[in-house]
mmCIF file of the C-alpha atoms, coordinates in Angstrom:
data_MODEL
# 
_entry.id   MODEL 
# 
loop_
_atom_site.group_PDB 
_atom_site.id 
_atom_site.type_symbol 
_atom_site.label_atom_id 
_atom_site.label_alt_id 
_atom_site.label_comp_id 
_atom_site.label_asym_id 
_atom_site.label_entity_id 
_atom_site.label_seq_id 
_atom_site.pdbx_PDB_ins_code 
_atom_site.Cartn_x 
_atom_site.Cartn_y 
_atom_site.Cartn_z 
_atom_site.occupancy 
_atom_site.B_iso_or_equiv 
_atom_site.pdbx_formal_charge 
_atom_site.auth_seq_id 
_atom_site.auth_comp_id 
_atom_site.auth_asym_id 
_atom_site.auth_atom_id 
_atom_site.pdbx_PDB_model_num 
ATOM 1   C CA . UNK A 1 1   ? -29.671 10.596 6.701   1.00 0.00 ? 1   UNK A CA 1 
ATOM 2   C CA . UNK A 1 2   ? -27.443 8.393  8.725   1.00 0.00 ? 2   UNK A CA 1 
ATOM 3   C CA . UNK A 1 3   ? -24.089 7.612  8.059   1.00 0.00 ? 3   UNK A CA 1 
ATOM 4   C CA . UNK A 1 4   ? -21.165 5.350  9.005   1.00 0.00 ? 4   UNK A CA 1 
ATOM 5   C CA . UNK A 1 5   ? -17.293 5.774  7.882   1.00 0.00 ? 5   UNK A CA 1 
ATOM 6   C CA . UNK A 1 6   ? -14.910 2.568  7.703   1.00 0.00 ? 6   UNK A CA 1 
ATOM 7   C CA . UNK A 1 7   ? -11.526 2.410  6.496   1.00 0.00 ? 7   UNK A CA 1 
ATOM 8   C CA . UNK A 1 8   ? -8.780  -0.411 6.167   1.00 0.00 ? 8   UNK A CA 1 
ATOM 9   C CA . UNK A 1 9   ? -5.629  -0.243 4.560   1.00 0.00 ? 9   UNK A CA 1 
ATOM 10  C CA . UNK A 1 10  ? -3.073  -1.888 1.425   1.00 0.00 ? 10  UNK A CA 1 
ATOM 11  C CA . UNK A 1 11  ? 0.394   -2.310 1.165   1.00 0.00 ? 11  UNK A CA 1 
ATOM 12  C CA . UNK A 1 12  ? 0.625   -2.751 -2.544  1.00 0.00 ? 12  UNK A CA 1 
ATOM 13  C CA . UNK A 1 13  ? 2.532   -2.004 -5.817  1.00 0.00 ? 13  UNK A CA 1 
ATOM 14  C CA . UNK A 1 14  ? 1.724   -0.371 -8.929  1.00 0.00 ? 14  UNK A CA 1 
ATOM 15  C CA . UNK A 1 15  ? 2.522   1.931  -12.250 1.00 0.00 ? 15  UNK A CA 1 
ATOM 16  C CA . UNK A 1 16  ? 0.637   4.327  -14.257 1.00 0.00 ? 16  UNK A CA 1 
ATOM 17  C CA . UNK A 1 17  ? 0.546   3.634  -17.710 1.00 0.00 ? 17  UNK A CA 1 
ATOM 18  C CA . UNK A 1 18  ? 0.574   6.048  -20.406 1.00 0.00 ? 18  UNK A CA 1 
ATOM 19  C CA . UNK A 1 19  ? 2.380   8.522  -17.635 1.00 0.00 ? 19  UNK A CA 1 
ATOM 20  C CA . UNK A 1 20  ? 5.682   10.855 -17.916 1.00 0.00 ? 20  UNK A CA 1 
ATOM 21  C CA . UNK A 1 21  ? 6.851   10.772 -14.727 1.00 0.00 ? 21  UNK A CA 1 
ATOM 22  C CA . UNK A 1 22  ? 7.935   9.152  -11.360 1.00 0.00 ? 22  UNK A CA 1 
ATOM 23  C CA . UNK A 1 23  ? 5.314   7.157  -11.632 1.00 0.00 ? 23  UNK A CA 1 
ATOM 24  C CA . UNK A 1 24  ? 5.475   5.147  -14.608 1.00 0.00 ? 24  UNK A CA 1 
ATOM 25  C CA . UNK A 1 25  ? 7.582   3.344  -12.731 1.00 0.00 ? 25  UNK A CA 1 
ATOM 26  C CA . UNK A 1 26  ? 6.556   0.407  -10.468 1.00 0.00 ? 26  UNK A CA 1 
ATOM 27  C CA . UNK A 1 27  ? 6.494   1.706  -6.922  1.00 0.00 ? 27  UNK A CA 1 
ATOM 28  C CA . UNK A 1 28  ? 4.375   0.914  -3.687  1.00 0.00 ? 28  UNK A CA 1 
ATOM 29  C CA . UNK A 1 29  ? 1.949   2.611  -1.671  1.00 0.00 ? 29  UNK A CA 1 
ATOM 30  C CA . UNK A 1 30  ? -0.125  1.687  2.237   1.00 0.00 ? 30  UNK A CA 1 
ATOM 31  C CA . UNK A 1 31  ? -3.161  2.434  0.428   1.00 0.00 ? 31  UNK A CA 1 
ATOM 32  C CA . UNK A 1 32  ? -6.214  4.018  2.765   1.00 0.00 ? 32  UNK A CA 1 
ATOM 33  C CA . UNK A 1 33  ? -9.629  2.598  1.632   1.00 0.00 ? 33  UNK A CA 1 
ATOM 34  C CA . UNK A 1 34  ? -12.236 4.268  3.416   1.00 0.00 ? 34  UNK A CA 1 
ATOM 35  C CA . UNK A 1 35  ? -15.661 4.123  2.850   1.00 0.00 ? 35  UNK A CA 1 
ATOM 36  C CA . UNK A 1 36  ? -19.022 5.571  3.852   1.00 0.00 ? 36  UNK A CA 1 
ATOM 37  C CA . UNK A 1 37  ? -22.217 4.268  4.224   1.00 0.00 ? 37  UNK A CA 1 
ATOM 38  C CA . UNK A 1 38  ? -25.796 6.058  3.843   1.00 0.00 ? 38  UNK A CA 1 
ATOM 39  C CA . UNK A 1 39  ? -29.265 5.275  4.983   1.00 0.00 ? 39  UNK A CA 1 
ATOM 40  C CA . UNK A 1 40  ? -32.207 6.835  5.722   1.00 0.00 ? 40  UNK A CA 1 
ATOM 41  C CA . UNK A 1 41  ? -32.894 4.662  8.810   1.00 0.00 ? 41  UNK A CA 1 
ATOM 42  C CA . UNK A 1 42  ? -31.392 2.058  11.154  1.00 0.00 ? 42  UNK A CA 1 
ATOM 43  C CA . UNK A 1 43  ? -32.539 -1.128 11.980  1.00 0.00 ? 43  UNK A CA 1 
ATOM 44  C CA . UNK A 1 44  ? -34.261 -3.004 14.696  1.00 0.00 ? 44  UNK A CA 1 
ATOM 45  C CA . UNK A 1 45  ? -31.162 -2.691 17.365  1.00 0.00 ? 45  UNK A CA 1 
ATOM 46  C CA . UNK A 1 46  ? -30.490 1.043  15.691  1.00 0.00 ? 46  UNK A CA 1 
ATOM 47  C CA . UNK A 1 47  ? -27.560 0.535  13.657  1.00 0.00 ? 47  UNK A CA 1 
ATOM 48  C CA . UNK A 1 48  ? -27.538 1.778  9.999   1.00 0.00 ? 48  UNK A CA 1 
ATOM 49  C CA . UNK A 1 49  ? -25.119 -1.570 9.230   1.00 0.00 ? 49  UNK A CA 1 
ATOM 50  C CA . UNK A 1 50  ? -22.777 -3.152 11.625  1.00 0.00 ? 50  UNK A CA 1 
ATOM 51  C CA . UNK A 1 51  ? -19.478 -2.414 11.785  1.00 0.00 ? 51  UNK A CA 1 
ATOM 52  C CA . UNK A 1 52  ? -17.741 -5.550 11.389  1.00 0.00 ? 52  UNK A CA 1 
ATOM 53  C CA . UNK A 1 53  ? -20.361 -6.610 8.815   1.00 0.00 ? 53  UNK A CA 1 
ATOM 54  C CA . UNK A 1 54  ? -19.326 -3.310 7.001   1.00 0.00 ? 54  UNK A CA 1 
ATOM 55  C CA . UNK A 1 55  ? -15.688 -4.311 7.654   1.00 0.00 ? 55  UNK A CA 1 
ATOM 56  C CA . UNK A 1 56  ? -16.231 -7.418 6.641   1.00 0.00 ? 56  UNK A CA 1 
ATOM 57  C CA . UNK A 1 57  ? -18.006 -6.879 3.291   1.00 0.00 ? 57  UNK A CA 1 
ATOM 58  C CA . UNK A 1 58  ? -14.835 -4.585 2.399   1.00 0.00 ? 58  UNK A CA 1 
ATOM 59  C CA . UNK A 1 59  ? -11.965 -7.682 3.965   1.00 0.00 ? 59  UNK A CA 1 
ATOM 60  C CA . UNK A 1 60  ? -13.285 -9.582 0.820   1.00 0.00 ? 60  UNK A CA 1 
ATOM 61  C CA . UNK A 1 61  ? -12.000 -7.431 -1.553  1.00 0.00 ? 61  UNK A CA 1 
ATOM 62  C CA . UNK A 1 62  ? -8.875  -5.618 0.603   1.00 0.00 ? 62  UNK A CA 1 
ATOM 63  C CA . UNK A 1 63  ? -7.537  -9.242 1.122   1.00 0.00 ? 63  UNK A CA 1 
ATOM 64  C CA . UNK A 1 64  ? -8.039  -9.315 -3.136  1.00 0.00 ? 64  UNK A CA 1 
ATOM 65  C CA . UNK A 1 65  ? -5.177  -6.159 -3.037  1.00 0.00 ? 65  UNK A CA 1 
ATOM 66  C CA . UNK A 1 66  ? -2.824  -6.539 -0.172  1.00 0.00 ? 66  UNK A CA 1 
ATOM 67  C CA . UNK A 1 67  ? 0.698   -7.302 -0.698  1.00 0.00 ? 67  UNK A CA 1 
ATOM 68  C CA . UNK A 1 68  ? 0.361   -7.434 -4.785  1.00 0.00 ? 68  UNK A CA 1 
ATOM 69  C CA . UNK A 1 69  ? 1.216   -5.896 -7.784  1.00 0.00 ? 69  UNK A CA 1 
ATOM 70  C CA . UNK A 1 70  ? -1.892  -4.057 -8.876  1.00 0.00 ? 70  UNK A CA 1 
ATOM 71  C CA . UNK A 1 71  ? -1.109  -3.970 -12.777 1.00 0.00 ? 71  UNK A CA 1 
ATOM 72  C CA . UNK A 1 72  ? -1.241  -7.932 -12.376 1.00 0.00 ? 72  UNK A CA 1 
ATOM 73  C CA . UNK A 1 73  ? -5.000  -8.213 -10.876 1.00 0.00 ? 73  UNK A CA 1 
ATOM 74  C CA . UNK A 1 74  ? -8.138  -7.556 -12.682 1.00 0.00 ? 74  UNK A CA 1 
ATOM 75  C CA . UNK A 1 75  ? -9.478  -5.225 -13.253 1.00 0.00 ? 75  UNK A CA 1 
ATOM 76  C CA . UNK A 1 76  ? -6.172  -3.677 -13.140 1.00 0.00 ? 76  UNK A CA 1 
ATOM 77  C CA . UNK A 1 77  ? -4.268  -6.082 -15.597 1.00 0.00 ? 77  UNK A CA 1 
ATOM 78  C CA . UNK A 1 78  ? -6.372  -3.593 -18.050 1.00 0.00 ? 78  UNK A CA 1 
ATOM 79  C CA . UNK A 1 79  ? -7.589  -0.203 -15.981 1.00 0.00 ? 79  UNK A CA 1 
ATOM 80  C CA . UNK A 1 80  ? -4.958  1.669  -14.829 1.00 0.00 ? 80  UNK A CA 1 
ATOM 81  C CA . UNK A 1 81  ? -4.200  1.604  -11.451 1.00 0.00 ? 81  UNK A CA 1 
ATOM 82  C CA . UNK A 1 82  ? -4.937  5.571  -10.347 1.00 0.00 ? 82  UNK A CA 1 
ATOM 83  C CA . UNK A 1 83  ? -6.222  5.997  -7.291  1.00 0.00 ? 83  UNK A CA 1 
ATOM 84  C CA . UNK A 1 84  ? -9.113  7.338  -9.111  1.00 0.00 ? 84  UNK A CA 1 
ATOM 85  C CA . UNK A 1 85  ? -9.823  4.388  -10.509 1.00 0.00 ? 85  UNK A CA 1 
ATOM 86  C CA . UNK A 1 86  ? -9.360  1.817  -7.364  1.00 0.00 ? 86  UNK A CA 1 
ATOM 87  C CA . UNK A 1 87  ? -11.844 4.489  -6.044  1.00 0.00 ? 87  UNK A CA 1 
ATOM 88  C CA . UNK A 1 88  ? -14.843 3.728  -8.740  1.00 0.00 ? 88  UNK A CA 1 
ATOM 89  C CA . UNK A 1 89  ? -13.530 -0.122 -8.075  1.00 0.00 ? 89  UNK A CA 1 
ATOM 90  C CA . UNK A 1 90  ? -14.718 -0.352 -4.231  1.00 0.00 ? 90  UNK A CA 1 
ATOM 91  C CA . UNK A 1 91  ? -17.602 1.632  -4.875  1.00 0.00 ? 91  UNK A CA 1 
ATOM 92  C CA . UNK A 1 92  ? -19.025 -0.314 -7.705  1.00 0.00 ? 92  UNK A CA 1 
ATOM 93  C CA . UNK A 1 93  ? -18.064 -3.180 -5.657  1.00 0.00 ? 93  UNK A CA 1 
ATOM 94  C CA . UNK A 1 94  ? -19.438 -2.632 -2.798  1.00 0.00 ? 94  UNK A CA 1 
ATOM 95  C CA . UNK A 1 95  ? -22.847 -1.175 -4.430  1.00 0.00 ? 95  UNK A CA 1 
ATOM 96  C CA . UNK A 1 96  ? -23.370 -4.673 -5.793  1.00 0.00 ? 96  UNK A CA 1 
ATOM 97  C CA . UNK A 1 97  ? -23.070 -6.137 -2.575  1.00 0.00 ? 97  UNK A CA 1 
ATOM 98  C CA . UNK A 1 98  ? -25.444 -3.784 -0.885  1.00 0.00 ? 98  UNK A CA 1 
ATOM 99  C CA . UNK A 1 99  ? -28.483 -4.099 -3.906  1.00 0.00 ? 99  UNK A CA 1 
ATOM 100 C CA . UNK A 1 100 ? -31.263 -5.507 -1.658  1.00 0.00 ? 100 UNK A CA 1 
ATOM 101 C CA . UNK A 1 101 ? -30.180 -3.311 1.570   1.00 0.00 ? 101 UNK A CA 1 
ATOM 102 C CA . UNK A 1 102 ? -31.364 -0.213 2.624   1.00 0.00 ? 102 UNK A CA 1 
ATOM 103 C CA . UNK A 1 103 ? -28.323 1.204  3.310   1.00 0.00 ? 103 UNK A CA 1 
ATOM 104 C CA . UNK A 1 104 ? -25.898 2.069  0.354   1.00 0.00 ? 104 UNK A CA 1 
ATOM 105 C CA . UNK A 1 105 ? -22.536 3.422  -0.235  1.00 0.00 ? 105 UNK A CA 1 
ATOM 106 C CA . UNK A 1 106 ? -21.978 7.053  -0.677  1.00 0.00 ? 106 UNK A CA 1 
ATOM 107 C CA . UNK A 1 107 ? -18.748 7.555  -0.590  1.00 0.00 ? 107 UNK A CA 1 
ATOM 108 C CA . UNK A 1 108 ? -15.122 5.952  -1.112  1.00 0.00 ? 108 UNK A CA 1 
ATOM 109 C CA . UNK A 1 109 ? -11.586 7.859  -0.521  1.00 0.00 ? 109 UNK A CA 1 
ATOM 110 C CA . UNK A 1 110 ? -8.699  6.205  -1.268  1.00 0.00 ? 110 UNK A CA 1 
ATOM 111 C CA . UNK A 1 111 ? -5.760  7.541  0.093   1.00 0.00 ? 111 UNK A CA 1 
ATOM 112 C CA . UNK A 1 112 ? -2.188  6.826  -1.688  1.00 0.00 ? 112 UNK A CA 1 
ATOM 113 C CA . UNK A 1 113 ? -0.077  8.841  1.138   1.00 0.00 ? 113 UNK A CA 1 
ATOM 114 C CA . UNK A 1 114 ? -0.962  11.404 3.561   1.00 0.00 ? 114 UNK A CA 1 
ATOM 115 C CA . UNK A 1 115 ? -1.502  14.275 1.563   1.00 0.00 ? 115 UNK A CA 1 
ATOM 116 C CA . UNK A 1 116 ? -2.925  12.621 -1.555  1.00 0.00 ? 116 UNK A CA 1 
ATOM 117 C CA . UNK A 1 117 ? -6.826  11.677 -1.545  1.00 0.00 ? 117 UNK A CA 1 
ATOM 118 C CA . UNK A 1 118 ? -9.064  10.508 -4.896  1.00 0.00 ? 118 UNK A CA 1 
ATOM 119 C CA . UNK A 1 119 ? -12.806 10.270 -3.926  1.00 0.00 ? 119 UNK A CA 1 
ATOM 120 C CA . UNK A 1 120 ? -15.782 8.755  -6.347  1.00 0.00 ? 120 UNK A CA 1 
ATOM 121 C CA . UNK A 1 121 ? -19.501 9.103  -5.005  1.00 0.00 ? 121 UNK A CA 1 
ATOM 122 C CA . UNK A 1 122 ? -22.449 8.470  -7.120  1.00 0.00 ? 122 UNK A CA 1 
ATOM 123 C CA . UNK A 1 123 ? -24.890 11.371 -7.233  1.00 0.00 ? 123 UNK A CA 1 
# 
């Protein structure tokens, strides 16, 4: 299996609902998407997907995030905004971007700070 890795980053604000704690409050992170791609084979020139087509296909929805309040932007305005859940959001995003490919998404990590990582793969 062949496999890429991309990552980009968010400057953005949010605040857990339903939370006791430091976090309830609104408060930002520089968010770490990063995401990794599967395949089984590459293509013609022996690349699983480009990079910057991979970079770009994930600019479309960092560009969505950047620089706001994530309790005001769907899906958020409902889902709270754990980095769980902005995990399962670039995954399922990006899956339905990649349906007629060959190469899928296995993997997303979002990072809210250096030491704190949520993950969501589909298995």
């Amino acid at each position: 299996m062949f496999k890429i890795k991309i990552f980009d980053f968010i400057s953005s604000a949010h605040h857990l609902r339903d939370y006791k704690g430091k976090c309830e409050t609104p408060h930002g992170h520089n968010w770490k998407i990063e995401i990794e791609f599967e395949g089984p084979e590459c293509d013609r020139t022996g690349m699983l997907i480009d990079f910057k087509e991979a970079k770009t296909l994930l600019k479309k929805y960092i560009d969505r995030f950047d620089h706001k309040d994530l309790n005001t932007v769907a899906p958020f305005d409902l889902l709270n905004p754990t980095a769980e859940n902005i995990a399962k959001f670039f995954f399922d995003s990006l899956k339905d971007d990649l349906k007629d490919r060959p190469v899928r998404i296995s993997k997303v990590e979002v990072w809210e700070s250096a030491g704190n990582c949520a993950s969501y793969e589909d298995r």
